[in-house]
N, C-alpha and C positions, 0 to 999 in steps of 0.2 A: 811224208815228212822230209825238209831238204837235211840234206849230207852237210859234214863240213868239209870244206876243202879246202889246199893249200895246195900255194902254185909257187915253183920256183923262182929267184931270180924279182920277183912283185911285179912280173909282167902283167897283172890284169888289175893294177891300179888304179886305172880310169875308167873301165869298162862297164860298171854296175851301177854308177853314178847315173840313171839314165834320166831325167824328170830335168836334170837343169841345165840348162842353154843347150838343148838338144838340137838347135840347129845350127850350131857354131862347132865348126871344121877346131879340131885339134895343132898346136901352132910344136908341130911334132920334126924333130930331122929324120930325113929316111930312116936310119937304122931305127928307130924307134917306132917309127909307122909299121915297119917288117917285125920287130919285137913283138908289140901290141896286137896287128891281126894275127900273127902267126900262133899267137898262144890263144887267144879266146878263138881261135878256128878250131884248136886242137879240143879246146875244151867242150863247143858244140859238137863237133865230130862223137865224143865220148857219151854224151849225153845223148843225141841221134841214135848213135847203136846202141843202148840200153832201151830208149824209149820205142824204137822202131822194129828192133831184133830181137829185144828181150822180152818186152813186156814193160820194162820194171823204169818210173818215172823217176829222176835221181833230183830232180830240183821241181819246184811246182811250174804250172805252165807260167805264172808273173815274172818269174827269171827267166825262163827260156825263151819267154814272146821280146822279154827287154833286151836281152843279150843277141840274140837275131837279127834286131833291130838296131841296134849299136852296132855290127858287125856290118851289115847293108848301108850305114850312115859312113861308118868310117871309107868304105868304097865308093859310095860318090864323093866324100870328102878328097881322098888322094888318086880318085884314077883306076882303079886297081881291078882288073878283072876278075873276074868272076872262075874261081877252079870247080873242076868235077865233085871235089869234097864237099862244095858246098851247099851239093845239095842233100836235105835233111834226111834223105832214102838212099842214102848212098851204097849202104851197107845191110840194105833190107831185102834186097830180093833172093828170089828162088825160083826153083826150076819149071813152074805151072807156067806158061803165057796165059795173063788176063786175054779174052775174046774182046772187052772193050775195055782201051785205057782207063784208070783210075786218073781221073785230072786233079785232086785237092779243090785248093781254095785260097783264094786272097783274104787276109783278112781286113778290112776296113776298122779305121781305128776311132772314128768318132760320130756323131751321129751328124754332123759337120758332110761328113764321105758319104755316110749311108745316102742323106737326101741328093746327096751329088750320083750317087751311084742309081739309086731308082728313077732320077728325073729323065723322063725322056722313054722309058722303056713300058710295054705294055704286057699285059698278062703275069704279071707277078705272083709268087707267093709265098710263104714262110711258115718255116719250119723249125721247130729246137734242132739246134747243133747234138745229138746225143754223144753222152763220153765215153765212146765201145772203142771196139776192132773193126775198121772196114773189112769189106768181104766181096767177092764176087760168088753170085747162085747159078750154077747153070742147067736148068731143065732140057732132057730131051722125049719130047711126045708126055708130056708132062711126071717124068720121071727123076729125082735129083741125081745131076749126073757127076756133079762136082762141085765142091768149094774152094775159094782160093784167098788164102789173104791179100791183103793190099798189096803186100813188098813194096816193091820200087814204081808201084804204078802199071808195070810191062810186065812184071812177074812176079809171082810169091809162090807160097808154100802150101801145098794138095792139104789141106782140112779135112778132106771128104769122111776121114775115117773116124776124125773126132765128131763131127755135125751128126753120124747117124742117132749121138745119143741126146741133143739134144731138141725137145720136142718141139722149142719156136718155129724150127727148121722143118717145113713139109719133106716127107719124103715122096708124096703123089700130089699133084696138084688134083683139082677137079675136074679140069679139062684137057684136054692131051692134045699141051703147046709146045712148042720151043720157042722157049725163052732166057735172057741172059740177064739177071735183075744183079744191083749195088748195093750194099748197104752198110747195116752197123750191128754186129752183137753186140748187147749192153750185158749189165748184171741186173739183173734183178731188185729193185729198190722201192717196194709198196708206198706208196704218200710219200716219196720222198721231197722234199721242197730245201731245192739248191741254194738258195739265200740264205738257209739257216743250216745247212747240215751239209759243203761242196759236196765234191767227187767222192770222196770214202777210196781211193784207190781204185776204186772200179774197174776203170780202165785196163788195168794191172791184175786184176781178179780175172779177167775176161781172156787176155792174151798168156798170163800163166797157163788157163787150164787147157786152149786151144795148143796149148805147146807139146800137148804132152799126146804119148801114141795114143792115145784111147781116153774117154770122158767115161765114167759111171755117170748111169741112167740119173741119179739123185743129181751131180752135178750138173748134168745137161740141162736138168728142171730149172738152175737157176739163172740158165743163159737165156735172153729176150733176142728177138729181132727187129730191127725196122730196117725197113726198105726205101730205101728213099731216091732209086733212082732207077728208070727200065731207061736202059739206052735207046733201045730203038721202038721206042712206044712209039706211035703215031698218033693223031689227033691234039687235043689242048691237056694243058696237064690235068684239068679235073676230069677228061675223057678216060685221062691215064690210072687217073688215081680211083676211078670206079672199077676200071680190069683189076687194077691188084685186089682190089678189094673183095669181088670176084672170086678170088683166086685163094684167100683165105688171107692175107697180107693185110686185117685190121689196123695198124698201127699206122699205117702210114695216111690213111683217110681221115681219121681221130686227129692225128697231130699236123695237119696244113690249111693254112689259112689262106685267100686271098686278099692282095694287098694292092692299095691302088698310091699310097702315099707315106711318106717319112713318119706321121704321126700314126699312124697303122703300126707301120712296122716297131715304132717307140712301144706302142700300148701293147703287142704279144712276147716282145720280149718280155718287159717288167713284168705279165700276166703267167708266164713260162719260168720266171727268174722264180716268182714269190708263193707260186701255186704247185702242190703234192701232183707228182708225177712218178712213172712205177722206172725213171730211169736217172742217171746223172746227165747233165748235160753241161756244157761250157758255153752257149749261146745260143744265135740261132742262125740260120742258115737260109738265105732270100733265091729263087730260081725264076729265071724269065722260063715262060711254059714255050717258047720259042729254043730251039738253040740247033748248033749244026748235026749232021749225022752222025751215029755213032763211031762208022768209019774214022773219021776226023777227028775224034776225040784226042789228046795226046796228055802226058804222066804233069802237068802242069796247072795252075789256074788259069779256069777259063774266061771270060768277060761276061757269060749268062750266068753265072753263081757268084755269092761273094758272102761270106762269114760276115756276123758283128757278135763280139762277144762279149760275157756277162762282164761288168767291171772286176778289175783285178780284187782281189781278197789278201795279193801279197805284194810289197815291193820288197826292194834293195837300196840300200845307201849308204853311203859312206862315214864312217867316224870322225867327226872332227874332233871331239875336244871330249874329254871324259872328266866330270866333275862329280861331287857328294854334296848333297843335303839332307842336313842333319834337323832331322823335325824334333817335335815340342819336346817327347820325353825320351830323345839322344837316338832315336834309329837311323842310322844310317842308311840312303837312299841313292845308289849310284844314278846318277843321270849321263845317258848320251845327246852330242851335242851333233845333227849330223849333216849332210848335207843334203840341204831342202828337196823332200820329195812328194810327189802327189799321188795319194792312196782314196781311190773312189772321188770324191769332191771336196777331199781335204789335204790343204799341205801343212807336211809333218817335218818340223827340224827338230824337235829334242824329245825324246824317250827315257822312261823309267827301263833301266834295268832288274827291278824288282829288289832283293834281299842282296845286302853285300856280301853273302854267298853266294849266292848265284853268277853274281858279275865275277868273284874267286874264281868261280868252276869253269865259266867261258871265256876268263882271261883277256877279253875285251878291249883293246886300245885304240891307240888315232892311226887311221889308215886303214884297220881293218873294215869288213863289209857286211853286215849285219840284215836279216830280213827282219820286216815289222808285217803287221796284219791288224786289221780291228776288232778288237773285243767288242761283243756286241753290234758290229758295224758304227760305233763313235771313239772307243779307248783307245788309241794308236799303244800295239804290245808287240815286246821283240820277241821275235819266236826262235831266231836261234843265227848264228856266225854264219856266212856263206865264204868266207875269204878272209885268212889273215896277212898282215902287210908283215913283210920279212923284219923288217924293223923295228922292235919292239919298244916303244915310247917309256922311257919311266914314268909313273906314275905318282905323286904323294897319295897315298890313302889315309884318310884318321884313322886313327886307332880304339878303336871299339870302346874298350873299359875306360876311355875319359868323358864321357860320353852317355848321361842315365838323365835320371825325369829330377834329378837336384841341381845338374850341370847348368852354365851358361846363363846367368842370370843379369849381364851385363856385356855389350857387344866388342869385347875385348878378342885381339889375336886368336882364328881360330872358333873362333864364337859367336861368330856373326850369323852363320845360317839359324841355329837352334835358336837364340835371342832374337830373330826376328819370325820364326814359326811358334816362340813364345806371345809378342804380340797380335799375331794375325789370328794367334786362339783366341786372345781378349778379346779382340774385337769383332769376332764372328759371333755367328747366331747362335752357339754355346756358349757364348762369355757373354758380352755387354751388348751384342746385337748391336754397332754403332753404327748405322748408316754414311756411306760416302769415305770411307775410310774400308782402305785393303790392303793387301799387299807392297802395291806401289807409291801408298802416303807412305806407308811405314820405313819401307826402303830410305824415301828421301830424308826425312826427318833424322832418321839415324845417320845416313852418311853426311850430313849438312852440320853433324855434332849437335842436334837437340837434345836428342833421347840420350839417355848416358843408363837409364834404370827403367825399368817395366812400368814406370808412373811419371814420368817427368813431363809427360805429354800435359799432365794435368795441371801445371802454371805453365800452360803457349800462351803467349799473344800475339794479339796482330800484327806485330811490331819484329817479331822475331821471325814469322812466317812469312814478310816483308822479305828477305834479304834471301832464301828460298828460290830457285829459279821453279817454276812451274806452278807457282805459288799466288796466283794474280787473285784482284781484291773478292772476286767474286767466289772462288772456291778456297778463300781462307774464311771470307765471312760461313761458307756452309760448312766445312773442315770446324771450325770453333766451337760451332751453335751443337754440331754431333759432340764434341768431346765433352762442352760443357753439360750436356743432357745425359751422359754416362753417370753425374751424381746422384741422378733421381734412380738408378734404379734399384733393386732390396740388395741386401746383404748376403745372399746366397748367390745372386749372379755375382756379387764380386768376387767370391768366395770361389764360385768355378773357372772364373776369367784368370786367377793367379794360378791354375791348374792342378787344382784340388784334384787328387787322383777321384775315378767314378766312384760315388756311391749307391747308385742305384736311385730309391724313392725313399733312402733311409733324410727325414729330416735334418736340416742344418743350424737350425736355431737362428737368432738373430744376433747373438754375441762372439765374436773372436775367443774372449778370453776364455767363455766357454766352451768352446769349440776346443781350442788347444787345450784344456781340462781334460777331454777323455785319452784316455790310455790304449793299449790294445785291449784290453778285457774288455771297456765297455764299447769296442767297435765292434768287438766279435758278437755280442750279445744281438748285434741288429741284426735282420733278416738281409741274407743277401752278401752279408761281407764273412770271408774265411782270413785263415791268417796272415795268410800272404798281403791282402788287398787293406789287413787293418795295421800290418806292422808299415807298408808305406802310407797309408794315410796318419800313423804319428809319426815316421818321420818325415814326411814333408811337412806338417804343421809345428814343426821344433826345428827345421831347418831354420839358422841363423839369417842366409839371405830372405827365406822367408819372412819371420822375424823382423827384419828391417823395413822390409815392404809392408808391414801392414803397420807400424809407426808411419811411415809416409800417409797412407790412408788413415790412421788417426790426425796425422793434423791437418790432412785436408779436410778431415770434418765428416768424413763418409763416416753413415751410419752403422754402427755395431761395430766400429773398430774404436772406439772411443771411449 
């Protein structure tokens, strides 16, 4: 789950913005180029040592891949070398030397790169990225002689005493080798299928429990291993991957694939992304079965590996403008207005806020930095503040209690959202069903002064729809032929179109007058309505503006108001 954070001074203003005009250099004077790096370095740094030294992930990988990456942009934008802090393991190591450098991995960011990246190279293959703890194994004469975590690549931290309790981890091989194997503890996650259910913290489960002096046998049962890499195997990698196998190292023969081209690589991602696997993973991971000696390895990406990862699940963006819409029966709807960002293959500029509680409790203004994610993988949803701007914007809010299912019955001061989510209830497929009419006729109509009442629609002509910019002969003649076809339909859809609170399947009859006849007692008598749902169903058919609207519909002649 991300944190909220606040940064002094609103140095990291521009920093989260990442999706727009990402390749245009900031038009910044020095001291502000030294402001801007110097505070999101500080803030990666912070984030680095939690996620490298601790365990413990303080923002999801979507902010931390974008902010990285904003951080590397802003340096070739001004020049600006590269410090020791910058790299992400700064502060990870410990006193074990790895036997063979831990090199990471570049990651490739599109599949744009990938096909650029496998063109040209032979012997490929692919792998899920799994979302563990790197590890170094070291057997001697097939005995475990030691574990070691990643650290800084050169060095980390003796495991040896947490690994005896976990059982992925041989303590004898079958053969009595020396050997130095890579890899990943995961957690344990039966069928788990990453597309529908991420990481689960995993990551974070795995490096908590390795932290501690000693594992119980029970915890170790839920630590997994894959192995995904013998530095100094000799022959082709699928020569390699038959020794571990060998060896007792199942996972790592199960999960690799040979890959000769970009649409390969496309089909086991997605087939990795969408398919129950017993691990988390964030991507997947491509090796040339060539590469140099182990010797030679060093704590950096190498140019025989290269990451491609699952699409993001989270961005970041910026608030521009904070607004309310006020729907049919007066709820209040805080919208964020923000700056255009792209989440999987859609760009996102305005988010619900949800309950204007909720937007209360988050406090939410322009300037601040908010993450969204997909509900579903379609509903762009804010999940929560990443950064507020020192500056706190005033705000108009409405005010709640003016604001109910009798409000707004004309688009006067104020009025204009809830009066115009009045007629787009008409005219949807609860009310009148009108074809070719939405949102965006209704907008025009009213700001052009036609609409003044919930019916005036109903004497347009041609003639007025004429003078209308957007209004040309051919979608006024289809615009008319809908509205005039709203006459034919019965008297209960009208009845729901003026937004007759629900009554369920209790009948509506065909008459107004007797409709407005019943009281509460004979609502309450129908199956389905209690009191609450029959004291607003008489007063909304006794409401006055009510009332007036269905005289309108009497002399336009609609049936059963007459």
């Amino acid at each position: 789950m991300l944190a909220t954070f606040r940064f002094a001074g609103g140095l990291l203003l521009a920093f989260f913005t990442f999706d727009t005009h990402a390749d245009t250099c900031p038009d910044w004077p020095a001291p502000k180029v030294a402001q801007q790096t110097s505070a999101l370095r500080q803030q990666l740094q912070v984030w680095d040592d939690s996620y490298h030294r601790e365990g413990v992930s303080l923002v999801s990988d979507a902010v931390y891949d974008r902010s990285r990456a904003r951080l590397e942009h802003w340096q070739r934008c001004f020049a600006l070398p590269d410090l020791a802090t910058d790299n992400p393991l700064h502060t990870a190591g410990g006193t074990a030397p790895h036997p063979v450098a831990h090199t990471g991995l570049s990651k490739l960011p599109d599949e744009t790169a990938v096909k650029a990246w496998i063109t040209g190279r032979q012997g490929l293959w692919i792998q899920p990225k799994v979302d563990g703890v790197a590890i170094t194994l070291v057997y001697r004469q097939g005995r475990l002689q030691r574990v070691i975590s990643r650290g800084d690549g050169l060095h980390g931290q003796d495991w040896t005493r947490s690994a005896q309790a976990i059982e992925a981890i041989p303590q004898h091989l079958p053969h009595a080798v020396d050997i130095v194997l890579q890899g990943e503890l995961y957690w344990r996650l039966p069928g788990h299928v990453q597309a529908r259910s991420g990481s689960l913290n995993a990551r974070s489960t795995v490096a908590g429990l390795m932290a501690r002096q000693q594992l119980t046998l029970e915890q170790g049962q839920g630590i997994g291993l894959f192995v995904w890499d013998w530095p100094d195997g000799r022959g082709t990698f699928e020569e390699r991957l038959q020794h571990l196998g060998s060896l007792g190292f199942v996972d790592s023969t199960a999960y690799s694939q040979a890959i000769e081209h970009v649409e390969q690589a496309r089909s086991w991602r997605a087939h990795w992304y969408d398919s129950p696997l017993p691990f988390a993973s964030d991507g997947v991971v491509m090796r040339q079965s060539q590469r140099p000696a182990a010797t030679r390895w060093r704590p950096s990406p190498p140019n025989w590996a290269a990451a491609w990862k699952y699409p993001h699940a989270q961005a970041v963006s910026e608030v521009r403008k904070v607004t309310f819409k006020v729907g049919r029966t007066g709820r209040i709807t805080p919208m964020l207005e923000l700056e255009p960002v792209r989440l999987d293959d859609r760009q996102i500029k305005r988010i619900s806020a949800g309950s204007l509680q909720r937007w209360q409790s988050l406090d939410i203004r322009p300037g601040d930095h908010v993450a969204i994610s997909l509900a579903g993988m379609t509903i762009p949803r804010l999940d929560s503040v990443v950064m507020r701007a020192d500056e706190r914007v005033e705000i108009h809010v409405p005010t709640p209690n003016h604001f109910h299912h009798l409000s707004c019955w004309q688009p006067v001061a104020g009025c204009e959202s809830q009066f115009l989510a009045r007629l787009n209830w008409l005219s949807g497929k609860q009310g009148l069903a009108l074809p070719f009419v939405g949102p965006g006729t209704w907008n025009s109509l009213v700001q052009s002064g036609q609409i003044n009442n919930l019916f005036d629609w109903l004497t347009l002509d041609a003639a007025q729809l004429a003078n209308i910019d957007g209004f040309g002969e051919r979608n006024s003649t289809r615009l008319l032929a809908s509205l005039r076809g709203a006459r034919q339909q019965p008297f209960a859809r009208w009845v729901k179109a003026l937004g007759l609170p629900p009554t369920g399947d209790v009948p509506l009859g065909v008459s107004w007058q007797a409709l407005v006849a019943r009281d509460s007692g004979t609502w309450l008598a129908q199956p389905g309505i209690g009191p609450r749902r029959a004291a607003q169903l008489t007063a909304f058919l006794r409401d006055p503006n009510v009332q007036a609207l269905s005289e309108i519909l009497s002399a336009a002649g609609i049936d059963g108001f007459d």
